[in-house]
Backbone as JSON Lines, residues from 0, in Angstrom:
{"i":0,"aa":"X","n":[0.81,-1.19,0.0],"ca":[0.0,0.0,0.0],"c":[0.86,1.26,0.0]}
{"i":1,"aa":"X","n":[2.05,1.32,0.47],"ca":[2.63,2.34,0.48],"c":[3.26,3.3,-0.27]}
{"i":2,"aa":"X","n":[3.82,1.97,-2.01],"ca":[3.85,1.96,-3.01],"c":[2.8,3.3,-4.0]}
{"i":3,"aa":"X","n":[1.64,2.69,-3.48],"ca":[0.38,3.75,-4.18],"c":[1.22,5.07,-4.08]}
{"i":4,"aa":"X","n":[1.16,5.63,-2.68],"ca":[1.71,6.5,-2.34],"c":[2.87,7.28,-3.29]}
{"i":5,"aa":"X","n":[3.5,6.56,-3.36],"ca":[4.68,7.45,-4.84],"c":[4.12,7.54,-5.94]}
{"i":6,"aa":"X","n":[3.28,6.76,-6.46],"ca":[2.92,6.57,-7.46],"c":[1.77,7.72,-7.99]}
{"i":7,"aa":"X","n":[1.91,8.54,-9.02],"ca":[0.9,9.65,-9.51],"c":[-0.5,8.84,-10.18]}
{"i":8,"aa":"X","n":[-1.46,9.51,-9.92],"ca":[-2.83,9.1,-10.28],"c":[-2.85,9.45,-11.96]}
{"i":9,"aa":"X","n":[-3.2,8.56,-12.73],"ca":[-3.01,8.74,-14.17],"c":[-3.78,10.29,-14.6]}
{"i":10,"aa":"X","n":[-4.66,10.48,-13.67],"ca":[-5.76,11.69,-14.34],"c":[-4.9,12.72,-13.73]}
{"i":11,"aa":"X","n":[-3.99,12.59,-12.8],"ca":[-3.12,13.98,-12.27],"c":[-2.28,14.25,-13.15]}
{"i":12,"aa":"X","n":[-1.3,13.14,-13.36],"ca":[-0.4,13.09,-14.95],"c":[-1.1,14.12,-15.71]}
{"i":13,"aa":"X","n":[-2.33,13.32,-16.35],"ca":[-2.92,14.05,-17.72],"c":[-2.86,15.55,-17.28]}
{"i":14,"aa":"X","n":[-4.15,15.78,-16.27],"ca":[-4.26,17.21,-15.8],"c":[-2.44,18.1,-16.04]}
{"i":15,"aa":"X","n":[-1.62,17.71,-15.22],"ca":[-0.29,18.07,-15.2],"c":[0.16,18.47,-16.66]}
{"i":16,"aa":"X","n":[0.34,17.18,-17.14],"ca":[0.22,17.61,-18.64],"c":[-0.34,18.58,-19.61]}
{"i":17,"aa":"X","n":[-1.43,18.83,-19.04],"ca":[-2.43,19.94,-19.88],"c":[-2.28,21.04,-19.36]}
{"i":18,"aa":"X","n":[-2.04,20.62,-18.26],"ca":[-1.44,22.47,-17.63],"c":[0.12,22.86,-18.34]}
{"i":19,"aa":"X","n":[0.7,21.99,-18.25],"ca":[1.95,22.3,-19.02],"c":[1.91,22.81,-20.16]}
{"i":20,"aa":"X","n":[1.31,22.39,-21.04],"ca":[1.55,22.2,-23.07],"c":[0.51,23.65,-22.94]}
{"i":21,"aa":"X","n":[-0.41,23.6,-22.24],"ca":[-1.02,25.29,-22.21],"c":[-0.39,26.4,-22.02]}
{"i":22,"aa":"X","n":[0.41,25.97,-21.08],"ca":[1.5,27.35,-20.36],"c":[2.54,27.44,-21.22]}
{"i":23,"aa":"X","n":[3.14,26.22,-21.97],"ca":[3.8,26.3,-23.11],"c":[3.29,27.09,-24.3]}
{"i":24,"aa":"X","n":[2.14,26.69,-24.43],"ca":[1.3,27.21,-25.88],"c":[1.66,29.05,-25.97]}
{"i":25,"aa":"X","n":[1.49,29.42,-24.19],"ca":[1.61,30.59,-24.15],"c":[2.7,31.57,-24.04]}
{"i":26,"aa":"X","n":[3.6,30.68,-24.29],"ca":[4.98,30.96,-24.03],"c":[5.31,31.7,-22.11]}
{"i":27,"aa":"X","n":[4.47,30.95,-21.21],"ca":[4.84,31.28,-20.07],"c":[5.2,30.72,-19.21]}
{"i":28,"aa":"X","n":[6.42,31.36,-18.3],"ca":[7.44,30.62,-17.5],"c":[6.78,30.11,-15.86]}
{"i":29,"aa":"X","n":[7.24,28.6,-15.84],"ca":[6.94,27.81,-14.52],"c":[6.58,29.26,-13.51]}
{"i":30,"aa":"X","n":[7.76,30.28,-13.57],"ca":[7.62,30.96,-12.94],"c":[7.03,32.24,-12.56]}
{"i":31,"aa":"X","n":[6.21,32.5,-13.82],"ca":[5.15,33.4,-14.2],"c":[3.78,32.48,-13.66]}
{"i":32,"aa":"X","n":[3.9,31.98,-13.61],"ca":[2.29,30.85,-13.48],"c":[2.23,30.5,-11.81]}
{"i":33,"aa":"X","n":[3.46,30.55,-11.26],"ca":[3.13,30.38,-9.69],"c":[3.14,31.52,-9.02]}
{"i":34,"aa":"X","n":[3.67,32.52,-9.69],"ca":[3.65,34.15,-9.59],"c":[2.21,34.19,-9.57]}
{"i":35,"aa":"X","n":[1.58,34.58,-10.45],"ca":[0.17,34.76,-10.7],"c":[-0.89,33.59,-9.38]}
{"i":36,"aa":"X","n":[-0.39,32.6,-9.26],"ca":[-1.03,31.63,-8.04],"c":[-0.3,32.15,-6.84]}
{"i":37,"aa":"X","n":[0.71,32.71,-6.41],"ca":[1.34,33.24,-5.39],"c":[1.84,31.6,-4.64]}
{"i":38,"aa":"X","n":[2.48,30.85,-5.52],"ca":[3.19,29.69,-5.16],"c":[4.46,29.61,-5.96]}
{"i":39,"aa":"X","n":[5.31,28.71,-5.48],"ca":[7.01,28.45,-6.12],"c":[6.56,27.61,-7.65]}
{"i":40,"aa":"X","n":[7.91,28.45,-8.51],"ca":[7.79,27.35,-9.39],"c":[8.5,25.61,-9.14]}
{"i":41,"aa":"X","n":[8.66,25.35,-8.07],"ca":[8.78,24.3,-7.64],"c":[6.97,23.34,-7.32]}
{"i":42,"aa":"X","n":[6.28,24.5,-7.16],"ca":[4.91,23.64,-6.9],"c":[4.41,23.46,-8.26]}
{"i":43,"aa":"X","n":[4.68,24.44,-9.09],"ca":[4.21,23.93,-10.75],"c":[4.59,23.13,-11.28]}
{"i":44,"aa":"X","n":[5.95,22.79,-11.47],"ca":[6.53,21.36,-11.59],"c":[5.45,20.42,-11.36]}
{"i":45,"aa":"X","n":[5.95,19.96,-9.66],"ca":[4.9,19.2,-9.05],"c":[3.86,18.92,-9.34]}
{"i":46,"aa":"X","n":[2.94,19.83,-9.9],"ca":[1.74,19.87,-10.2],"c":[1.8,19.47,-11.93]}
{"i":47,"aa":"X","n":[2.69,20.22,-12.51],"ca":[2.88,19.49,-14.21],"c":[3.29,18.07,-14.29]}
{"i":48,"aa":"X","n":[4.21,17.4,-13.16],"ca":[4.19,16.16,-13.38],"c":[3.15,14.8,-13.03]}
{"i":49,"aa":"X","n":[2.52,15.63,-11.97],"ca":[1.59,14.97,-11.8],"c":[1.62,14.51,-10.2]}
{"i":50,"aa":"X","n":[3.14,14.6,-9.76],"ca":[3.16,14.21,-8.4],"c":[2.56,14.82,-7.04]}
{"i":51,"aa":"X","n":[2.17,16.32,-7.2],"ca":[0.89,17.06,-6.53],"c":[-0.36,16.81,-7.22]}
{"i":52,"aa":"X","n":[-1.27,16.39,-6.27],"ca":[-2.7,16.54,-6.66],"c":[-3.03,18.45,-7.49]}
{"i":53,"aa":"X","n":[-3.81,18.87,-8.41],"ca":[-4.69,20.28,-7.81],"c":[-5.32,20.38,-8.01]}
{"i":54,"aa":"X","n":[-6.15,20.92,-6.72],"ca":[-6.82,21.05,-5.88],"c":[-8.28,21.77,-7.07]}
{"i":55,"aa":"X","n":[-9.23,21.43,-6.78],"ca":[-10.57,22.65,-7.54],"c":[-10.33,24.26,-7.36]}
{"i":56,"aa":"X","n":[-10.23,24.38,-6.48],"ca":[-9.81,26.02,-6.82],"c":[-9.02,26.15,-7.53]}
{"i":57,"aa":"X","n":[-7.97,25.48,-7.26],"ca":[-6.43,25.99,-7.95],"c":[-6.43,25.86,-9.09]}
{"i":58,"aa":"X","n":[-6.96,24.81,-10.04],"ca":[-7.37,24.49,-11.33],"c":[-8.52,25.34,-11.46]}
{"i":59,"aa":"X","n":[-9.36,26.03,-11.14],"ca":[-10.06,27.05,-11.33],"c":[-9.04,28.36,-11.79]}
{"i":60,"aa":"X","n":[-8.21,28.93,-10.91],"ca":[-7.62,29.66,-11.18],"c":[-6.46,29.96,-12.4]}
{"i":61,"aa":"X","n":[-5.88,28.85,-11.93],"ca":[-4.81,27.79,-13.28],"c":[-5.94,28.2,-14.73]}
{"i":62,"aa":"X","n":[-7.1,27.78,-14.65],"ca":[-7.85,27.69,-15.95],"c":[-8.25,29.41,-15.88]}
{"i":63,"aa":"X","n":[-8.01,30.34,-15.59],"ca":[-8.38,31.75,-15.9],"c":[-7.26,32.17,-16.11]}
{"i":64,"aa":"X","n":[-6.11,32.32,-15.34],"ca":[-4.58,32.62,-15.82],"c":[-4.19,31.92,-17.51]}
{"i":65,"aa":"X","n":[-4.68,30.94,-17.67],"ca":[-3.86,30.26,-18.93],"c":[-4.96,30.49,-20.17]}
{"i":66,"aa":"X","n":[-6.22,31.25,-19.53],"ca":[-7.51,31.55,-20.62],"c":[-7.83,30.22,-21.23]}
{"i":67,"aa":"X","n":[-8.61,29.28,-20.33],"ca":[-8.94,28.35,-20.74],"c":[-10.3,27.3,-19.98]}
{"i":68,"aa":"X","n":[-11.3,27.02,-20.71],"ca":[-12.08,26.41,-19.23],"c":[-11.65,25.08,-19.04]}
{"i":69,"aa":"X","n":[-12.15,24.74,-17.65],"ca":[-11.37,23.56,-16.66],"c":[-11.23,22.63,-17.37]}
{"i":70,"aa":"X","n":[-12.46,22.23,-18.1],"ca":[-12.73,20.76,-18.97],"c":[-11.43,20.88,-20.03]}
{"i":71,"aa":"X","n":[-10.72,21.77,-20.22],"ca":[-9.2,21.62,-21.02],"c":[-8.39,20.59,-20.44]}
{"i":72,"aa":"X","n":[-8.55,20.69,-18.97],"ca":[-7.29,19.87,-18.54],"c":[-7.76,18.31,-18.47]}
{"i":73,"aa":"X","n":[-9.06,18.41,-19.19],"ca":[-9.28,16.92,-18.86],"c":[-9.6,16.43,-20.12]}
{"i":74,"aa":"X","n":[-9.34,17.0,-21.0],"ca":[-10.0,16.72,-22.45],"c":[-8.67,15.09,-22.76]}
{"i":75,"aa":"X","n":[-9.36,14.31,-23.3],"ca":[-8.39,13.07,-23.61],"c":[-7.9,12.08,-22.43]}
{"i":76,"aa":"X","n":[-8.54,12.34,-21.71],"ca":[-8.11,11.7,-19.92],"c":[-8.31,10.61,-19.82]}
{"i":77,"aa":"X","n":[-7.4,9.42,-19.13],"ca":[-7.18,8.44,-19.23],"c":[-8.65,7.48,-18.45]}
{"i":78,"aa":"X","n":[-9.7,6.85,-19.57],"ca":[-10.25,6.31,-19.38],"c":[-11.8,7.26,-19.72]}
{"i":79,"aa":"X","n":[-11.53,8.06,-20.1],"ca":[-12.74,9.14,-20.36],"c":[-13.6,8.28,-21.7]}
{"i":80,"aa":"X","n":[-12.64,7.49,-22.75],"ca":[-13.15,7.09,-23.86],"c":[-14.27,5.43,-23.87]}
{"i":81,"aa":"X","n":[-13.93,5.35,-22.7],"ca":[-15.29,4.23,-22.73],"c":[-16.32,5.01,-22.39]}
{"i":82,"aa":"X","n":[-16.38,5.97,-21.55],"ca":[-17.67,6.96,-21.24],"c":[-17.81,8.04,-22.48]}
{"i":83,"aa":"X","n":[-17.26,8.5,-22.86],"ca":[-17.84,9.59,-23.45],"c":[-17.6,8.73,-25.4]}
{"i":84,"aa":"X","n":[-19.0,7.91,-25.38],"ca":[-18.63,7.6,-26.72],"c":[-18.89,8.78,-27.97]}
{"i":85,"aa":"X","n":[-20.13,9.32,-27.58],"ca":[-20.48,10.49,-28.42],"c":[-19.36,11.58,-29.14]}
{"i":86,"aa":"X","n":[-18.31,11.5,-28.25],"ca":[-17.29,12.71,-28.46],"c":[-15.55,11.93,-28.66]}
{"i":87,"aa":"X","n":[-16.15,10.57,-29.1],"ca":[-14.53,10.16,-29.38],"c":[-13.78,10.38,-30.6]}
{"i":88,"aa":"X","n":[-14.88,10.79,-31.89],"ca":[-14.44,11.16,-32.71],"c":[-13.37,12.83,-32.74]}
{"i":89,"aa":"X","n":[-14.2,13.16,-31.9],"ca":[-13.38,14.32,-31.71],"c":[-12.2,14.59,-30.8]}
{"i":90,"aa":"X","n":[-12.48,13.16,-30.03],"ca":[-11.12,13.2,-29.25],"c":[-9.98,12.66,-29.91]}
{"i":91,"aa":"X","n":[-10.28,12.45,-31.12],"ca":[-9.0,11.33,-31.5],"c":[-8.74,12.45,-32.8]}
{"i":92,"aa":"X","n":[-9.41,13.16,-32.97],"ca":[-8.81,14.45,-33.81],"c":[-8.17,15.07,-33.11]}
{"i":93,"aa":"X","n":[-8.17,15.87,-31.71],"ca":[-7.52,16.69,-30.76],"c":[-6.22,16.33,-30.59]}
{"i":94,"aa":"X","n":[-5.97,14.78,-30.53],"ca":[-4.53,14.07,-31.09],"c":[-3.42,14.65,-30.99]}
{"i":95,"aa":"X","n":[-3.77,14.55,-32.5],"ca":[-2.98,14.77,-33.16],"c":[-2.33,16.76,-32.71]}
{"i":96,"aa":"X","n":[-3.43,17.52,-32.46],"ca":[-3.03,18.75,-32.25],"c":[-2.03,18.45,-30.91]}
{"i":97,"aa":"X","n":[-2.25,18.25,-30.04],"ca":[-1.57,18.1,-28.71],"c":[0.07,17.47,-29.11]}
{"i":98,"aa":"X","n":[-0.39,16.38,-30.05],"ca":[1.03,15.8,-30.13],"c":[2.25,16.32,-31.07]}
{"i":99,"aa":"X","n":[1.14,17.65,-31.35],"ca":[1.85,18.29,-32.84],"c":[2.5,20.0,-31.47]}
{"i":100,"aa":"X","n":[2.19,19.69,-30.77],"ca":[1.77,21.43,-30.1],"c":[3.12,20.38,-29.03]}
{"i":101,"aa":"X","n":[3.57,19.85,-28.61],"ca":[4.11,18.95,-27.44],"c":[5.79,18.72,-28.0]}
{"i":102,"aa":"X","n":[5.99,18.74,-29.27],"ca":[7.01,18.87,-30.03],"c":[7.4,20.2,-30.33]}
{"i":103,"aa":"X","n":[9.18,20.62,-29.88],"ca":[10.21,21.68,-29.94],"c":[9.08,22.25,-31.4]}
{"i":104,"aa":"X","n":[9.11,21.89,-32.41],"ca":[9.14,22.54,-33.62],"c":[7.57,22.84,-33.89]}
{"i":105,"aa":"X","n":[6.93,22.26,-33.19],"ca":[5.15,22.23,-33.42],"c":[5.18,23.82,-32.45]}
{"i":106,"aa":"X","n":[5.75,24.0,-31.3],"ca":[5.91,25.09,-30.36],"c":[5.98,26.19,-31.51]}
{"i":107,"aa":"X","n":[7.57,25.85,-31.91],"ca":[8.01,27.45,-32.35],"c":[7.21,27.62,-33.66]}
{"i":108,"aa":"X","n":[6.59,26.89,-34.67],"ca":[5.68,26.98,-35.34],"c":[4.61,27.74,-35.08]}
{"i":109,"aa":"X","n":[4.33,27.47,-34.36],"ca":[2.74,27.52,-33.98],"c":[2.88,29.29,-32.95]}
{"i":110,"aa":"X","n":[4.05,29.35,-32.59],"ca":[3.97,30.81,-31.76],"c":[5.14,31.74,-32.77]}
{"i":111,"aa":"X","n":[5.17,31.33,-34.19],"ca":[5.46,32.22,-34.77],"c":[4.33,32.58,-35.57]}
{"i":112,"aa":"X","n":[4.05,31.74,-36.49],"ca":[2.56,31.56,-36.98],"c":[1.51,32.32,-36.67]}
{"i":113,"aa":"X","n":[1.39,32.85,-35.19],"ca":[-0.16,33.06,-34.78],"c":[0.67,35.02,-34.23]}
{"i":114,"aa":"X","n":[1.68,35.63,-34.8],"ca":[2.4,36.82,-34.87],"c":[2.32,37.02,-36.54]}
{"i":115,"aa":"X","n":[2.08,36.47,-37.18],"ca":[1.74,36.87,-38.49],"c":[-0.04,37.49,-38.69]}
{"i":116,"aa":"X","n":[0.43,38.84,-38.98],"ca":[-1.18,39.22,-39.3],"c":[-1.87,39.14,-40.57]}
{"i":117,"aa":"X","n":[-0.94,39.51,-41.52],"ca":[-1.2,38.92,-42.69],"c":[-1.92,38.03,-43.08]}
{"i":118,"aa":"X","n":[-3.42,37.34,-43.25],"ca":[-4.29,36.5,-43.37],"c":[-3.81,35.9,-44.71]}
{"i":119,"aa":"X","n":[-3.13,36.63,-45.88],"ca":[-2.39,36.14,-47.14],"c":[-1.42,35.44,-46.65]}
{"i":120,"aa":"X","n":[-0.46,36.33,-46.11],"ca":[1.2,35.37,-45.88],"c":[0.87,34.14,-45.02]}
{"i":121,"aa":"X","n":[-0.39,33.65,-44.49],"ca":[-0.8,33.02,-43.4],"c":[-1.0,31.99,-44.31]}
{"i":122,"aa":"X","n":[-1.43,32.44,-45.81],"ca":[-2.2,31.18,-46.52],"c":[-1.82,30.48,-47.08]}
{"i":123,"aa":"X","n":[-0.65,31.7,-47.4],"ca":[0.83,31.13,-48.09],"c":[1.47,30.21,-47.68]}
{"i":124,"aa":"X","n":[1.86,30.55,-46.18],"ca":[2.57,29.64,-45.64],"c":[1.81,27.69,-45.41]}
{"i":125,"aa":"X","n":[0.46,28.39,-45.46],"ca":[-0.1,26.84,-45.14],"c":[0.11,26.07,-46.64]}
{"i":126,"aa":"X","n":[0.12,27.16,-47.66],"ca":[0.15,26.19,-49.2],"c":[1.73,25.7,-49.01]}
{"i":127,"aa":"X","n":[2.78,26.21,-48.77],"ca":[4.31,25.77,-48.84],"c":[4.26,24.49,-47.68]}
{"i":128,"aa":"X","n":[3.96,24.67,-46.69],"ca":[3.8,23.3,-45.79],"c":[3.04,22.86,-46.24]}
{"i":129,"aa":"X","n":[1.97,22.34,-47.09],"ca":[1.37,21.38,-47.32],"c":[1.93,20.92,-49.02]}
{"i":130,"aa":"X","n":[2.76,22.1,-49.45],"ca":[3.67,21.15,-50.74],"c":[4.8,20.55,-50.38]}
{"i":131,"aa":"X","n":[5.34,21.16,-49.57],"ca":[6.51,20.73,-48.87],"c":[5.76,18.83,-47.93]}
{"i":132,"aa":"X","n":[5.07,18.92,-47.99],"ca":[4.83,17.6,-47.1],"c":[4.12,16.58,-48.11]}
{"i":133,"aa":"X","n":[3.66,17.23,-49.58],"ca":[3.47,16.45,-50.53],"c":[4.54,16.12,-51.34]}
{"i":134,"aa":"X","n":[5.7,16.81,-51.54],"ca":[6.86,16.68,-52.33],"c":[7.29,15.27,-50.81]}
{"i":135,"aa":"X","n":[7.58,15.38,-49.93],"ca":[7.96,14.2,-48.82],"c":[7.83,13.01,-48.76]}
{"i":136,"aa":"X","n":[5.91,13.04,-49.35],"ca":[5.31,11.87,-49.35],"c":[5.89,11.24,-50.46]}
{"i":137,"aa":"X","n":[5.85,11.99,-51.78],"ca":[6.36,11.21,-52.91],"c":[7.96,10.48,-53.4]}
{"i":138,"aa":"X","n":[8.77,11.18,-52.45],"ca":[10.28,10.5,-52.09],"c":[10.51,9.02,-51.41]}
């Protein structure tokens, strides 16, 4: 029994996780985010890996600092997909975004990308990545 004890609850992981790749998304530091909670970035860690529980408030708050509602941190959660059959199609699209947003280059992509105002150079760029990934396929 004591074992349990070290061991992180798979839905804290996830949660942890989703707090992370958000605070990433936003380009903000462990230590901007416990600033704003008035805690160490040693408790964000904790809390991104999963080895602190947090708490309903705190994930209340967590979800207004990172502009996001709560059900973010639980979207894809381990074991959610035998219950929620209605919405698995859409969970297994979300995927791919997370696993694309979770990667060095999906990051700096994606937070250079969204500094372009240009709605043209925006369209542009999506036609060159998507020839560039058809010229790939055919090699």
């Amino acid at each position: 029994m004591m074992e349990n004890k070290k061991k992180p609850n798979p839905i804290d992981i996830h949660v942890g996780s989703r707090i992370r790749l958000r605070r990433t998304m936003l380009g903000m530091s462990q230590e901007k985010l416990g600033e704003s909670l008035g805690i160490t970035f040693q408790q964000i860690q904790k809390y991104e890996k999963g080895t602190n529980r947090v708490g309903a408030s705190r994930l209340q708050n967590i979800s207004s600092i990172l502009n996001v509602p709560v059900s973010f941190f639980f979207e894809d959660a381990p074991g959610e997909q035998a219950d929620a059959q209605a919405g698995f199609a859409e969970a297994s699209s979300s995927n791919y975004v997370v696993d694309f947003l979770s990667s060095s280059e999906g990051l700096q992509l994606n937070r250079a990308f969204v500094k372009i105002g240009d709605p043209k150079v925006r369209r542009k760029l999506v036609d060159l990545v998507k020839a560039l990934a058809a010229e790939a396929e055919t090699e």
